[in-house]
LOMAR-873721 format. One record per atom (N, C-alpha, C): residue number from 1; atom name; x, y, z. Coordinates in pm, whole numbers. Example, Ala and Ser with C-alpha at 12.3 -4.5 7.8 and 13.67 -1.06 7.14 Angstrom:
! residues 2
(site 1,N,(1319,-569,780));
(site 1,CA,(1230,-450,780));
(site 1,C,(1320,-330,780));
(site 2,N,(1285,-225,708));
(site 2,CA,(1367,-106,714));
(site 2,C,(1290,3,787));
//
This chain:
! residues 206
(site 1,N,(83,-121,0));
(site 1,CA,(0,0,0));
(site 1,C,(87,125,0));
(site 2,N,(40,191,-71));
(site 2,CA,(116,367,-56));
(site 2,C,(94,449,39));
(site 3,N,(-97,427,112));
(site 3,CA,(-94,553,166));
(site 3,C,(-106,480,322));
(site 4,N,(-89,557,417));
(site 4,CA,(-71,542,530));
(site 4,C,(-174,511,661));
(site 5,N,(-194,442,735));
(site 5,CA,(-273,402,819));
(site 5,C,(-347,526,877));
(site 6,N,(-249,645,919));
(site 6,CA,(-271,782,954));
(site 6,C,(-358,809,850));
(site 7,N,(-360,864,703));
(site 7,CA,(-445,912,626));
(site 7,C,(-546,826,626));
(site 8,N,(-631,665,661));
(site 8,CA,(-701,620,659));
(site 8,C,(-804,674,745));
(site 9,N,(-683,689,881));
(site 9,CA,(-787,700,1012));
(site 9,C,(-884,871,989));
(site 10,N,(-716,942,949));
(site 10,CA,(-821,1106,916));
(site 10,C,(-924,1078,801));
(site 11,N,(-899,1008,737));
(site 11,CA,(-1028,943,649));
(site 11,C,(-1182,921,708));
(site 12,N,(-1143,835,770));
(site 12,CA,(-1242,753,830));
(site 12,C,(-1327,889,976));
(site 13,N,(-1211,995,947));
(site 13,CA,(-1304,1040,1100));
(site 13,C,(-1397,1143,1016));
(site 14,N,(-1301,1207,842));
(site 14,CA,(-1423,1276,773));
(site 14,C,(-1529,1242,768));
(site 15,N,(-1545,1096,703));
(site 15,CA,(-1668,1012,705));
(site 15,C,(-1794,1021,840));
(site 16,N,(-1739,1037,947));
(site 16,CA,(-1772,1019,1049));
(site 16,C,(-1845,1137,1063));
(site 17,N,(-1775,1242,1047));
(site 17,CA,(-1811,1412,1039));
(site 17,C,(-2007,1422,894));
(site 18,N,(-1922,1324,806));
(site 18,CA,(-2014,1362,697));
(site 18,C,(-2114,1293,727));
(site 19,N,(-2115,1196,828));
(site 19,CA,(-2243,1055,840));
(site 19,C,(-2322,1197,927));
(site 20,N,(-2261,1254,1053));
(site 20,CA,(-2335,1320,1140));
(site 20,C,(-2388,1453,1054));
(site 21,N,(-2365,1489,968));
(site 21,CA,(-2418,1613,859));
(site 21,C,(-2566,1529,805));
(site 22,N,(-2693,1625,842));
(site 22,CA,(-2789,1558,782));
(site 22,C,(-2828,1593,623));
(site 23,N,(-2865,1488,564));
(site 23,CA,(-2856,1527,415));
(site 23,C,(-3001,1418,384));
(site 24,N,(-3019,1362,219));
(site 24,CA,(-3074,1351,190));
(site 24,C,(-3105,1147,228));
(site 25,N,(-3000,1137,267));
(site 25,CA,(-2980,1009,348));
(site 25,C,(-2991,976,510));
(site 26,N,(-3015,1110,561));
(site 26,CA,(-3043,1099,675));
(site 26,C,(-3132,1126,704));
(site 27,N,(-3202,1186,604));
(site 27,CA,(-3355,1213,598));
(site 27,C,(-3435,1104,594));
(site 28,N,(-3398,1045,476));
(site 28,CA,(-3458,923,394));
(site 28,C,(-3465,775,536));
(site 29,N,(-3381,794,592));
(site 29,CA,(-3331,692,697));
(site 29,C,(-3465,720,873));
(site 30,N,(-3456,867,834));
(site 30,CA,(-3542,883,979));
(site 30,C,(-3701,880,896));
(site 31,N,(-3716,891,821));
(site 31,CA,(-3851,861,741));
(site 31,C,(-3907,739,758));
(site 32,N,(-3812,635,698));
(site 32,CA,(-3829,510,724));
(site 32,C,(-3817,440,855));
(site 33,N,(-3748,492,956));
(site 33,CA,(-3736,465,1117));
(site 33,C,(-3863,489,1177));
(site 34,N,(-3920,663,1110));
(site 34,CA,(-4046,674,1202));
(site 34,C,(-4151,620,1190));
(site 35,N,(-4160,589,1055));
(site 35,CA,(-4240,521,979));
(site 35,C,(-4277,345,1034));
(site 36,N,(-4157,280,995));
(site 36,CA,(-4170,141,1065));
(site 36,C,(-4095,75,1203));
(site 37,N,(-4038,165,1219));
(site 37,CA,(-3908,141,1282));
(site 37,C,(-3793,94,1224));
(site 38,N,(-3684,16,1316));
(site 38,CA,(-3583,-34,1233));
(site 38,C,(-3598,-95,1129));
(site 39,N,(-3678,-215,1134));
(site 39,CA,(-3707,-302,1070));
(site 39,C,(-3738,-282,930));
(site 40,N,(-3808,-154,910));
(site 40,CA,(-3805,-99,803));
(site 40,C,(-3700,5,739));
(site 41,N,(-3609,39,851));
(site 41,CA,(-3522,130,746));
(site 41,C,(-3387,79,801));
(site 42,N,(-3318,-67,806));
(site 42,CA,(-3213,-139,772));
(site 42,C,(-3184,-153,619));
(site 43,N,(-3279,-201,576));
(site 43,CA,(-3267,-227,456));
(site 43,C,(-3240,-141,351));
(site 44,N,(-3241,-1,383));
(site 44,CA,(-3215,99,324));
(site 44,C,(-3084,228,356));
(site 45,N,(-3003,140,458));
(site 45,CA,(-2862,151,501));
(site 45,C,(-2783,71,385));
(site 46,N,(-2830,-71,355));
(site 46,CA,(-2782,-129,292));
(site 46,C,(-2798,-70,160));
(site 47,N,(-2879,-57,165));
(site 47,CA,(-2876,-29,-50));
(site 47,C,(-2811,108,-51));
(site 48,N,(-2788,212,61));
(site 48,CA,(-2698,293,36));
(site 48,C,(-2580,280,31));
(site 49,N,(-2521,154,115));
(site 49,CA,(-2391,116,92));
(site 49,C,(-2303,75,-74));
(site 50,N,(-2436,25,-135));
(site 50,CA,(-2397,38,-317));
(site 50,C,(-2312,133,-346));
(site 51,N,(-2413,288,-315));
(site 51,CA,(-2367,410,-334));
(site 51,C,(-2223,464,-310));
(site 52,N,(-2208,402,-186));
(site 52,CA,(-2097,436,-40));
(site 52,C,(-1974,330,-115));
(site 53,N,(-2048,245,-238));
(site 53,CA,(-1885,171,-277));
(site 53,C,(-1869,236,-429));
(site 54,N,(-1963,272,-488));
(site 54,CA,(-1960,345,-664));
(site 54,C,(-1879,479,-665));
(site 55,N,(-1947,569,-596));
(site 55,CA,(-1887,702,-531));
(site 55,C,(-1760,693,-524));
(site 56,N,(-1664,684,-459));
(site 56,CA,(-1529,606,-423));
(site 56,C,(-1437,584,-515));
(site 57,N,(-1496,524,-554));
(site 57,CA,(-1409,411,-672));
(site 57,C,(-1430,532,-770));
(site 58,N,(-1527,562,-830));
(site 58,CA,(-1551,632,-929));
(site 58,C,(-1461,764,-949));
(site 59,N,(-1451,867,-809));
(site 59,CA,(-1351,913,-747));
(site 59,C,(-1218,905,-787));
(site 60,N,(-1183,760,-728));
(site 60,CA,(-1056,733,-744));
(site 60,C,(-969,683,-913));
(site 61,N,(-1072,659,-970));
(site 61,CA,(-1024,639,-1101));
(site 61,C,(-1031,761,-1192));
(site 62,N,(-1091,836,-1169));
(site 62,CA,(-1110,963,-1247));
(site 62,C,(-1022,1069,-1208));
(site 63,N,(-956,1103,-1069));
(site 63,CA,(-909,1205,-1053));
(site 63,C,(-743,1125,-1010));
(site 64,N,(-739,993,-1017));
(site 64,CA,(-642,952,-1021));
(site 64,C,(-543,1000,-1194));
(site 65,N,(-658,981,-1241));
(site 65,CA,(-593,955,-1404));
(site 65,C,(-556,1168,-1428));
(site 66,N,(-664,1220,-1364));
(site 66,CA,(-672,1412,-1385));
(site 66,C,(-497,1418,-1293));
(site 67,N,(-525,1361,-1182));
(site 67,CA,(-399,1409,-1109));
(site 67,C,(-270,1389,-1196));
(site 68,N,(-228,1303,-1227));
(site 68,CA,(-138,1260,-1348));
(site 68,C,(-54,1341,-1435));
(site 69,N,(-182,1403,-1525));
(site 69,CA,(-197,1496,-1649));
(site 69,C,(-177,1654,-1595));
(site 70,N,(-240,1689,-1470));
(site 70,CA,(-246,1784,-1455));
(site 70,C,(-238,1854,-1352));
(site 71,N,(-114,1940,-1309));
(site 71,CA,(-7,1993,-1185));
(site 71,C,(-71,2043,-1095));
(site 72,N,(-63,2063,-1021));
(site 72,CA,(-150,2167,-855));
(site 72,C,(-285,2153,-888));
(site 73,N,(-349,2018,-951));
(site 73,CA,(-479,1996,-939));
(site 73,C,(-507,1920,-810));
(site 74,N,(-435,1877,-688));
(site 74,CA,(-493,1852,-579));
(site 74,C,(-455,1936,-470));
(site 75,N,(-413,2059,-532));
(site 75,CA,(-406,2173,-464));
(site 75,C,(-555,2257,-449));
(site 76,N,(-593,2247,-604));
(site 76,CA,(-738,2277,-578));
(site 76,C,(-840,2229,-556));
(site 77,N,(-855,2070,-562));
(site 77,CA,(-902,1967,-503));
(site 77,C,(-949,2026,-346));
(site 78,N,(-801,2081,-265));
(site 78,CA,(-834,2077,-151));
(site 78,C,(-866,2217,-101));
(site 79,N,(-859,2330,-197));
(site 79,CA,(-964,2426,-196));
(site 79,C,(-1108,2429,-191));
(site 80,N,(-1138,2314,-306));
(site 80,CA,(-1267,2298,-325));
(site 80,C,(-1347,2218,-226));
(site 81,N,(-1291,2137,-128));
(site 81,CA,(-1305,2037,-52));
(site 81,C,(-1357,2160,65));
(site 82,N,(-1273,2274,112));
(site 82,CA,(-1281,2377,169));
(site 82,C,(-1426,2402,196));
(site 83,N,(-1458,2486,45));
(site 83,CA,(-1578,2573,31));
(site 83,C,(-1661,2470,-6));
(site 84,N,(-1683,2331,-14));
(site 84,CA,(-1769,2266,-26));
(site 84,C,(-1822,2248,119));
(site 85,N,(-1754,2202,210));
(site 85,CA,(-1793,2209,378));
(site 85,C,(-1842,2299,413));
(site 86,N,(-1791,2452,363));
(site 86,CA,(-1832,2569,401));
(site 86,C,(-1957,2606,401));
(site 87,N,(-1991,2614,251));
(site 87,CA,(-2117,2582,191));
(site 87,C,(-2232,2535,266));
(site 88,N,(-2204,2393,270));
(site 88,CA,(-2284,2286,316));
(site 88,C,(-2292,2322,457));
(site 89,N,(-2187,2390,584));
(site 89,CA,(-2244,2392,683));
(site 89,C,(-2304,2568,655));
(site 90,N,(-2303,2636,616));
(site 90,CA,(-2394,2772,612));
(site 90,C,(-2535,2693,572));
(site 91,N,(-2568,2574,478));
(site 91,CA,(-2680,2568,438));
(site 91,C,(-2750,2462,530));
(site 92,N,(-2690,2445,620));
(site 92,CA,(-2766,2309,725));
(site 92,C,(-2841,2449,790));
(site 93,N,(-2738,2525,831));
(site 93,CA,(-2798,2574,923));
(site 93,C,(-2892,2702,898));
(site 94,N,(-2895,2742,790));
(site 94,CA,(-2981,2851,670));
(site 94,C,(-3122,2780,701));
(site 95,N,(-3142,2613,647));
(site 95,CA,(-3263,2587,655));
(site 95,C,(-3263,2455,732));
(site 96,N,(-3238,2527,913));
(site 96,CA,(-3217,2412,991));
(site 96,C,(-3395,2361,1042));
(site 97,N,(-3467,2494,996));
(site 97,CA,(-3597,2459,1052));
(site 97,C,(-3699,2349,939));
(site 98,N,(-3640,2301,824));
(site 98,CA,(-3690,2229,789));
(site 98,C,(-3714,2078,868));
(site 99,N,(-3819,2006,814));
(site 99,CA,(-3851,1882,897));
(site 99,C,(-3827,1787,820));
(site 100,N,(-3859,1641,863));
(site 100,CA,(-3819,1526,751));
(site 100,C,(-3902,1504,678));
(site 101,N,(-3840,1451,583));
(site 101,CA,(-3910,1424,470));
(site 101,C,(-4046,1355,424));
(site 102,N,(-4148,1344,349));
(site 102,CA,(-4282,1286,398));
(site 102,C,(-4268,1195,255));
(site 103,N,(-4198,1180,168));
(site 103,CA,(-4180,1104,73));
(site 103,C,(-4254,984,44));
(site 104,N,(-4354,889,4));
(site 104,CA,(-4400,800,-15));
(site 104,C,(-4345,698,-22));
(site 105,N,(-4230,731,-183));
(site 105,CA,(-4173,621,-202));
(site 105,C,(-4076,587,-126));
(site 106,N,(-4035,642,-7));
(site 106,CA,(-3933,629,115));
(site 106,C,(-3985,521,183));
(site 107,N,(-4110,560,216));
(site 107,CA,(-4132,496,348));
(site 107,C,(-4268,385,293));
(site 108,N,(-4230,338,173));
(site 108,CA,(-4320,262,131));
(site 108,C,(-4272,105,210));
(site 109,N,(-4347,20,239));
(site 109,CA,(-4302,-118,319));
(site 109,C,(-4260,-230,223));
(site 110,N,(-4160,-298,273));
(site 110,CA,(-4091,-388,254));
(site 110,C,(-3926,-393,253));
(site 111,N,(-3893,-506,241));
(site 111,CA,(-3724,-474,202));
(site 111,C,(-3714,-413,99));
(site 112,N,(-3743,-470,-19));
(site 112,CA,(-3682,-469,-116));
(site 112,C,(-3692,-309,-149));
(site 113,N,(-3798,-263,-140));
(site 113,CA,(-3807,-127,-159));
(site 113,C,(-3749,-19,-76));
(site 114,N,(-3703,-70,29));
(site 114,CA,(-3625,32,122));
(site 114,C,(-3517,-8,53));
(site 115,N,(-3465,-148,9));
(site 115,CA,(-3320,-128,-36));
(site 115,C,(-3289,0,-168));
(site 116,N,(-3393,-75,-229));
(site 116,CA,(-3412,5,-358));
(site 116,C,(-3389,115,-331));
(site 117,N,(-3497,222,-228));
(site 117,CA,(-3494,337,-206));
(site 117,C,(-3332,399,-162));
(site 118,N,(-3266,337,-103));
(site 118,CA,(-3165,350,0));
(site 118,C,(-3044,349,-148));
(site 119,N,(-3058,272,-262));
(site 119,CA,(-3007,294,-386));
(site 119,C,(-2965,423,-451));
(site 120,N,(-3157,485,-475));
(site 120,CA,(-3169,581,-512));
(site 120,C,(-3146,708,-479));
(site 121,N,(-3155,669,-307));
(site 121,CA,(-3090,883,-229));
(site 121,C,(-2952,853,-237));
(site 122,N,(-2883,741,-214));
(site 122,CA,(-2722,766,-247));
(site 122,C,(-2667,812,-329));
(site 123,N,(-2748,786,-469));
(site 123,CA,(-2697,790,-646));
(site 123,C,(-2746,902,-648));
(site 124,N,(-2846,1000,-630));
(site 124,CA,(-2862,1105,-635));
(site 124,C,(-2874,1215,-550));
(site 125,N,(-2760,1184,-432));
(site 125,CA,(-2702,1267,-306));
(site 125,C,(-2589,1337,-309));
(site 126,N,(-2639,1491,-312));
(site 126,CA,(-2577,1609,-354));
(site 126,C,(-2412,1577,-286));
(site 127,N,(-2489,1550,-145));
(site 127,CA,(-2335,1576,-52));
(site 127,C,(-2286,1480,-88));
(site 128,N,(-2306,1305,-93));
(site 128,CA,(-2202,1195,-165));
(site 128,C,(-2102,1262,-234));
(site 129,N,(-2205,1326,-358));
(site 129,CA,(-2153,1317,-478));
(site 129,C,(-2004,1441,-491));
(site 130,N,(-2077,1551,-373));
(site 130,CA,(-1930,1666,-359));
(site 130,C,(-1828,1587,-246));
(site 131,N,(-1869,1515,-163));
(site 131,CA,(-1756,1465,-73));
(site 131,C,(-1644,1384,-120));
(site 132,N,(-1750,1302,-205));
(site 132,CA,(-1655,1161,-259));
(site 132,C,(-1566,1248,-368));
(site 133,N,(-1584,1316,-465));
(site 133,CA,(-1516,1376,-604));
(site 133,C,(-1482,1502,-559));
(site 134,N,(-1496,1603,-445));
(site 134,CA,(-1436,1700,-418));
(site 134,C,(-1317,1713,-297));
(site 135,N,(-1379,1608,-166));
(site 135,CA,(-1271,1587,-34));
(site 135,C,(-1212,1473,-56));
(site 136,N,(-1258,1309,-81));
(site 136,CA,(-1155,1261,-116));
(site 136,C,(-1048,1247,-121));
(site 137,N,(-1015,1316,-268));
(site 137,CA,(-908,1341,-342));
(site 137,C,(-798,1440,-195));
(site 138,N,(-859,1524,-123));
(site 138,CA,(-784,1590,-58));
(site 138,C,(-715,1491,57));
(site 139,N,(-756,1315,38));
(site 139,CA,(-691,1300,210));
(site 139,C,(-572,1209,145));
(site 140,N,(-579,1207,15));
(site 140,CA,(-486,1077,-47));
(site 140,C,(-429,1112,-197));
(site 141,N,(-294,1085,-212));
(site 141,CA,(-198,1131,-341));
(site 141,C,(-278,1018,-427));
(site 142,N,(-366,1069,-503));
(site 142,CA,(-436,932,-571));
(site 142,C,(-342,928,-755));
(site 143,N,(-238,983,-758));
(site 143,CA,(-177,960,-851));
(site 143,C,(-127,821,-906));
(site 144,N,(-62,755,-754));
(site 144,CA,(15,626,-805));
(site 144,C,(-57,505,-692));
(site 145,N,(-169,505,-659));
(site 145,CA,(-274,403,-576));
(site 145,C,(-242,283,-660));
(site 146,N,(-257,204,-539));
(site 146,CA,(-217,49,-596));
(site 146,C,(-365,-55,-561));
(site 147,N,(-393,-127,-632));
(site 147,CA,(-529,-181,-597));
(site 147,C,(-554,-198,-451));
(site 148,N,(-464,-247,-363));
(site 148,CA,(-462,-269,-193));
(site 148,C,(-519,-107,-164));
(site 149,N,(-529,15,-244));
(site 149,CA,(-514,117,-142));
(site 149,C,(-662,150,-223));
(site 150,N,(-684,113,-349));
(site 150,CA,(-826,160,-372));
(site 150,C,(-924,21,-257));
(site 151,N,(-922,-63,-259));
(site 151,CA,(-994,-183,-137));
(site 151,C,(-996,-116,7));
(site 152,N,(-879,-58,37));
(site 152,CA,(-904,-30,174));
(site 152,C,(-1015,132,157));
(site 153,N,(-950,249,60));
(site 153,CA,(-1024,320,57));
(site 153,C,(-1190,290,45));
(site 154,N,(-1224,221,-33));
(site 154,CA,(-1358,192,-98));
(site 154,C,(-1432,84,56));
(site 155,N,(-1366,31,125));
(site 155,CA,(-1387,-56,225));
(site 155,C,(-1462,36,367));
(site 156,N,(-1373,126,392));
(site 156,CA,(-1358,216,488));
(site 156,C,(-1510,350,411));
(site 157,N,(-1502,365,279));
(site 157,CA,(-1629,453,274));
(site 157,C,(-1722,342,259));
(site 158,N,(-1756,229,287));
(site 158,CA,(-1865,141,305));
(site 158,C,(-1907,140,434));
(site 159,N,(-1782,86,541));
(site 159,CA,(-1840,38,660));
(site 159,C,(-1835,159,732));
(site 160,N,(-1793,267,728));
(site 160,CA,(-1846,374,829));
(site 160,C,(-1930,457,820));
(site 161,N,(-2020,474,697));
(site 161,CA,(-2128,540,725));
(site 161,C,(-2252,357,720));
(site 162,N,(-2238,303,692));
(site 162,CA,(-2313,149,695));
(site 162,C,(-2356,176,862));
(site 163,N,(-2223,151,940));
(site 163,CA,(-2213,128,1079));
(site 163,C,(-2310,252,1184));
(site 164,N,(-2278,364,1125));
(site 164,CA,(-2345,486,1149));
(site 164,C,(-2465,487,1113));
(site 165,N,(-2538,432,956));
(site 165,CA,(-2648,441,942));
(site 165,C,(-2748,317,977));
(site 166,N,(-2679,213,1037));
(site 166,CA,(-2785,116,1149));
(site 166,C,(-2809,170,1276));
(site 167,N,(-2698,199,1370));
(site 167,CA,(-2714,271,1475));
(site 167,C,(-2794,358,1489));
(site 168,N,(-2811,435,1363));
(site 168,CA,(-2881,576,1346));
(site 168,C,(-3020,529,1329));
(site 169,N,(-3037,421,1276));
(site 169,CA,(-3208,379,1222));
(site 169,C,(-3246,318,1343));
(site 170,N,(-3141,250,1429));
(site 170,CA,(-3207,136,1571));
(site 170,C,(-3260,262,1671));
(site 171,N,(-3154,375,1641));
(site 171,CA,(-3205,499,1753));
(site 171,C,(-3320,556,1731));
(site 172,N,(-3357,595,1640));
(site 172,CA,(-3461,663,1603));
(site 172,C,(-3609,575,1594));
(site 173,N,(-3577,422,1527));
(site 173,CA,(-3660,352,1548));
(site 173,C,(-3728,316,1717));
(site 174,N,(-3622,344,1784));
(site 174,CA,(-3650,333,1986));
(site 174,C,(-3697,427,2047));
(site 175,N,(-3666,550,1954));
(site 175,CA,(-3722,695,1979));
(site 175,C,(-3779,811,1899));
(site 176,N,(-3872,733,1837));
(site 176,CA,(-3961,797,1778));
(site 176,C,(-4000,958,1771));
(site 177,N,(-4072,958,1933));
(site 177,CA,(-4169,1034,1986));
(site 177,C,(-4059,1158,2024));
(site 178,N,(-3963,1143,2041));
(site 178,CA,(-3860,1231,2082));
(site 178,C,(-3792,1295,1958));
(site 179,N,(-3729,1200,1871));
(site 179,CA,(-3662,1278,1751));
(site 179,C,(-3749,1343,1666));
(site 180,N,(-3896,1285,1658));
(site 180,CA,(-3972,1390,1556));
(site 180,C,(-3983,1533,1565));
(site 181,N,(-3917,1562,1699));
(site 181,CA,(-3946,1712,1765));
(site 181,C,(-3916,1788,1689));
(site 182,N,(-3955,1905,1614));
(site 182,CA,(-3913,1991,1501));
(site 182,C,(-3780,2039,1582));
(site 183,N,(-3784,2088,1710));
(site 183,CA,(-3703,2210,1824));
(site 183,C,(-3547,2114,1784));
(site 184,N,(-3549,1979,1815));
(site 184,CA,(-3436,1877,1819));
(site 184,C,(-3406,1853,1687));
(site 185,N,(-3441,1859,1603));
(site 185,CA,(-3425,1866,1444));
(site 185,C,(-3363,1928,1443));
(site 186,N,(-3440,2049,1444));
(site 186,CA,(-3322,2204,1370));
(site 186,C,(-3175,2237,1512));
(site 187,N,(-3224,2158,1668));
(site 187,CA,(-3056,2189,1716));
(site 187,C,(-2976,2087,1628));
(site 188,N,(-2974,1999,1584));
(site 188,CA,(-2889,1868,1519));
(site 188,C,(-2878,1928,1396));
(site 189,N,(-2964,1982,1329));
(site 189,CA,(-2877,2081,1211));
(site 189,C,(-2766,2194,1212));
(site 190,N,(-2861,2225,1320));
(site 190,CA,(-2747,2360,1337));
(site 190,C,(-2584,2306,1431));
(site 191,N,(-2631,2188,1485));
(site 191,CA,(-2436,2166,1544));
(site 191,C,(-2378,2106,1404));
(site 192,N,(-2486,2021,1333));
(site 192,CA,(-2374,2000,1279));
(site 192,C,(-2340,2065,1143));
(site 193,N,(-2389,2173,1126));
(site 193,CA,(-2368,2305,1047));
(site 193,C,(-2238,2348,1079));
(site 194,N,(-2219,2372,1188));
(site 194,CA,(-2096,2426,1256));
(site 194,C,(-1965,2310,1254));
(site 195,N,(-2036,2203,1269));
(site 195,CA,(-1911,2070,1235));
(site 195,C,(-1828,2109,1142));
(site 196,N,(-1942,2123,1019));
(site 196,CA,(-1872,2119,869));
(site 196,C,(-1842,2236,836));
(site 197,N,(-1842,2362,889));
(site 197,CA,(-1778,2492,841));
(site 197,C,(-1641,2478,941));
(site 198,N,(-1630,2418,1050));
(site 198,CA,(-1503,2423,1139));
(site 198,C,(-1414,2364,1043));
(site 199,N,(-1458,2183,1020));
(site 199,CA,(-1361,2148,893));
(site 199,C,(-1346,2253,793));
(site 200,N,(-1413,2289,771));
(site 200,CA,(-1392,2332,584));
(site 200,C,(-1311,2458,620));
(site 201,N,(-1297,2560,751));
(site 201,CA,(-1170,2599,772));
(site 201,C,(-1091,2540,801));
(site 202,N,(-1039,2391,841));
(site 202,CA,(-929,2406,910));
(site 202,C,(-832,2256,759));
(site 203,N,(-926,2241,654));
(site 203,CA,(-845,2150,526));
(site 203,C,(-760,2216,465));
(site 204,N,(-776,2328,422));
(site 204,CA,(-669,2441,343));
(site 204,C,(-523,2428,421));
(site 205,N,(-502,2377,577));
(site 205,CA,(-405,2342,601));
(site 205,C,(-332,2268,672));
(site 206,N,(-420,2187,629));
(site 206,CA,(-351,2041,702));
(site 206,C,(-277,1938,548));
//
């Protein structure tokens, strides 16, 4: 492997940062929790994990091959990685008073359709799609990756938001009556608004 156990772990704690940022998957997840409970929105952890391995990879082959060709492009990589956090925490907390989602096809019953569903908010999840192809690239020289380092990368964005998003569905599924609270909504937006603008100052120099 090339890159280092250290860049895994700061890896793995972004992930961690981005699981606690609510988005269109954490929506989709407490929909289906309030809705059936766990039981109904496991299955839709999983089919986001698809997402959580395409994203990644997709990532890594594309800006592996850009890095290559083209000089102080993960210089701006990690500009953009910046004002993408930035962004994203001004806008958690812009429209922290929104509530969850009432979606149909979310919280429609069965597995297969929560997997399905859990498919569909990954593949078309704004924040995935800027984290994986905009921060990424900022925690790892993806120029000369050797298959061992795309497996562990692609491994590590599976099982830590996976791990995060069962926990997250068993909680909410146990506590219903409590998380629906609009008041507790918008505080959990707004900290973790502030999560992701703290990062997105402090990548430009690390």
């Amino acid at each position: 492997m090339t890159i280092s156990a250290l860049d895994l772990l700061l890896y793995a704690g972004a992930l961690v940062i981005l699981f606690f940022t609510p988005g269109p998957v954490w929506m989709a997840l407490m929909a289906r929790a309030l809705s059936g409970g766990f039981r109904s929105a496991w299955p839709l952890a999983f089919g986001v994990a698809i997402g959580d391995a395409l994203w990644p990879l997709l990532a890594i082959l594309g800006v592996s091959w850009v890095a290559s060709t083209i000089g102080g492009f993960m210089v701006m990589l990690r500009i953009l990685a910046s004002v993408i956090f930035l962004a994203m925490g001004f806008l958690l907390i812009h429209r922290s008073d929104r509530g969850v989602a009432t979606d149909s096809r979310l919280t429609r019953p069965g597995r297969l359709a929560g997997f399905v569903a859990g498919v569909a908010v990954i593949l078309g999840n704004p924040k995935a799609i800027l984290f994986y192809m905009g921060v990424l690239p900022g925690f790892f020289d993806l120029s000369g990756v050797r298959t061992s380092d795309v497996v562990a990368i692609v491994a590590i964005s599976i099982a830590v938001p996976l791990i995060g998003n069962l926990c997250f569905a068993l909680f909410i599924g146990r506590a219903r009556r409590v998380f629906a609270s609009p008041k507790a909504l918008r505080r959990t937006h707004i900290i973790a608004g502030l999560f992701l603008i703290g990062v997105g100052l402090v990548i430009p120099f690390v």
